[in-house]
C-alpha positions, 0 to 999 in steps of 0.5 A: 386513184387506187383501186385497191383498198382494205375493201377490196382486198376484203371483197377479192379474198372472200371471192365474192363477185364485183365491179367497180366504179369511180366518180369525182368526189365532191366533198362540198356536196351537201348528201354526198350520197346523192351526189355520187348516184347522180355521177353514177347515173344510177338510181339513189336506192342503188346507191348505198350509204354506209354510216357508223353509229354507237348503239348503247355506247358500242359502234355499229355500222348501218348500210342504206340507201343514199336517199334515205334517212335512218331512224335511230330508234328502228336501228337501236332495236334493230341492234338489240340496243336502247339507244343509237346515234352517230358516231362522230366523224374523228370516232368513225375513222378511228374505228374504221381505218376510212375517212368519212365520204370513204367509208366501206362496209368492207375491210375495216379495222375491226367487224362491227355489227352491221345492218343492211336496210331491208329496202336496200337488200330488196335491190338486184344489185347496189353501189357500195362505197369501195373504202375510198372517196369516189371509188364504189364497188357494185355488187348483190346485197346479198353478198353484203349480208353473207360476207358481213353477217349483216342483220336485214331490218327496216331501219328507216 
C-alpha cells in the first residue's frame, strides 16, 4: 500500500502534524467505519467517516464520527441549504478523485464546503480516512477545520 496519496500530499505541504495508520480493509463490512475503528483499536467517535453529499444540488462533504449517523436536515441548515442527501457513489469519486471507502477530506479534486460534527471536533485527536482504502491519518480536528475551512455544526 502506498502511503502517499492526494491527502497526504495535501496534509505535508500545509505542514500540519500526523500519523499515519494502516488496516485490512474489508470492503464487505457492512459500517466500514466501525470496521476500520474496530482494526484500529481505537474508539468509534475517534474514528471519522468522511461522506460527500449535495446540498440544494451542489456537493459538500460532511466529517463525523463512524458511529454516528448524519441528520440531513441538521446538514442542509448547516450548509445554509434547504435540502441535503448523499451523493451517489459513481457522483462522490467523480467529485472527489477517491474511491468510496478511500475518500479523504483532504486532496480532493476540488474543495468543497465541509462540516465537521461539533462531537467530532471536541475529540483530542481523531482518524481520518488518508485518500486510500485502509490508509488513516491521525490527527487534531482542529487542523481539520483550519486546513479545510470546515464549518463546526451538530449534524447528527
Amino acid at each position: 500500500m502506498s502511503k502517499t496519496t492526494p491527502a497526504t500530499l495535501a496534509l505535508d505541504k500545509a505542514g500540519v502534524r500526523y500519523a499515519l495508520a494502516t488496516y485490512d480493509y474489508d470492503p464487505g463490512a457492512d459500517r466500514v467505519g466501525l470496521r476500520a475503528a474496530e482494526a484500529l483499536g481505537a474508539p468509534a467517535s475517534e474514528v471519522l467517516k468522511t461522506l460527500i453529499v449535495k446540498a440544494d444540488g451542489k456537493p459538500a462533504c460532511v466529517v463525523l464520527a463512524s458511529d454516528r449517523e448524519v441528520s440531513m436536515k441538521k446538514l442542509a441548515a448547516a450548509l445554509g441549504a434547504r435540502s441535503a442527501e448523499m451523493a451517489p457513489v459513481p457522483d462522490a469519486e467523480r467529485i472527489t478523485g477517491y474511491r468510496v471507502g478511500g475518500v479523504s477530506p483532504f486532496g480532493q479534486k476540488k474543495r468543497l464546503p465541509t462540516v465537521l460534527d461539533a462531537a467530532a471536533a471536541e475529540q483530542a485527536e481523531v482518524f481520518v480516512n488518508g485518500g486510500q482504502r485502509g490508509l488513516q491519518v491521525r490527527l487534531a480536528p482542529a487542523e481539520l477545520v483550519r486546513m479545510l475551512g470546515a464549518k463546526v455544526a451538530a449534524v447528527t
